[in-house]
N, C-alpha and C positions, 0 to 999 in steps of 0.2 A: 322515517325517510322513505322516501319510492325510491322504485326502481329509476327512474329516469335520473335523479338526484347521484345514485351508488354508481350509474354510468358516469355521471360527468364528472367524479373524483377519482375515479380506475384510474388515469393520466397521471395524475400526482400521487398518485398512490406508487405506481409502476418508476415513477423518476426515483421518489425517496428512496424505494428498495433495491434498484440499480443502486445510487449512489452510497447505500450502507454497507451495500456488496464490493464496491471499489474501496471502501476507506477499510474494511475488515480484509481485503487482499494487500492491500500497500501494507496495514500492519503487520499483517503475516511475515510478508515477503521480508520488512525492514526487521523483525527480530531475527529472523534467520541469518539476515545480512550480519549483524550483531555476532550473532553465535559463533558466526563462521571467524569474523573478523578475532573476536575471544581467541577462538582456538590457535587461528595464526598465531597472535601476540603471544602467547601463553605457552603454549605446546608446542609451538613450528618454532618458537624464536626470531619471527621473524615479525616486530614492531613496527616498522615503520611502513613495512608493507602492507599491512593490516591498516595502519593507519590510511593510506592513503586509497585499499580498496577501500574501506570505511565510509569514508570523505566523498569518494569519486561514484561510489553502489548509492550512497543516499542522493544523491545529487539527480544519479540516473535516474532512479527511484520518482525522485519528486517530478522531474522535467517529464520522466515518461507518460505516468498519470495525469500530471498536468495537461500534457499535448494530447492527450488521448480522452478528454474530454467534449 
């Protein structure tokens, strides 16, 4: 490959790796939402509350990343 060829894939090189970097953030972020959620139900006693950050933190989660594309 030349140089002129390695230039005009940097573009799509630089999207994929943003983009790998958004979906290993969201997964981050959603297991922790998890963990926390866990803990409520389990250890706080408090289910439904859990339940429903759960529910409403994925939600944000998806919409957030979403729009922020």
């Amino acid at each position: 490959m030349t140089d002129t060829d390695l230039r005009a894939d940097l573009p799509a090189h630089e999207e994929t790796y943003k983009a790998f970097n958004r979906l290993l953030l969201f997964a981050i972020l959603h297991v922790m939402l998890t963990l926390i959620c866990l803990a409520l139900a389990f250890l706080g006693n408090a289910p439904v509350f859990a339940l429903l950050l759960g529910l409403g933190g994925t939600v944000a989660l998806i919409a957030g990343f979403a729009l922020s594309a």
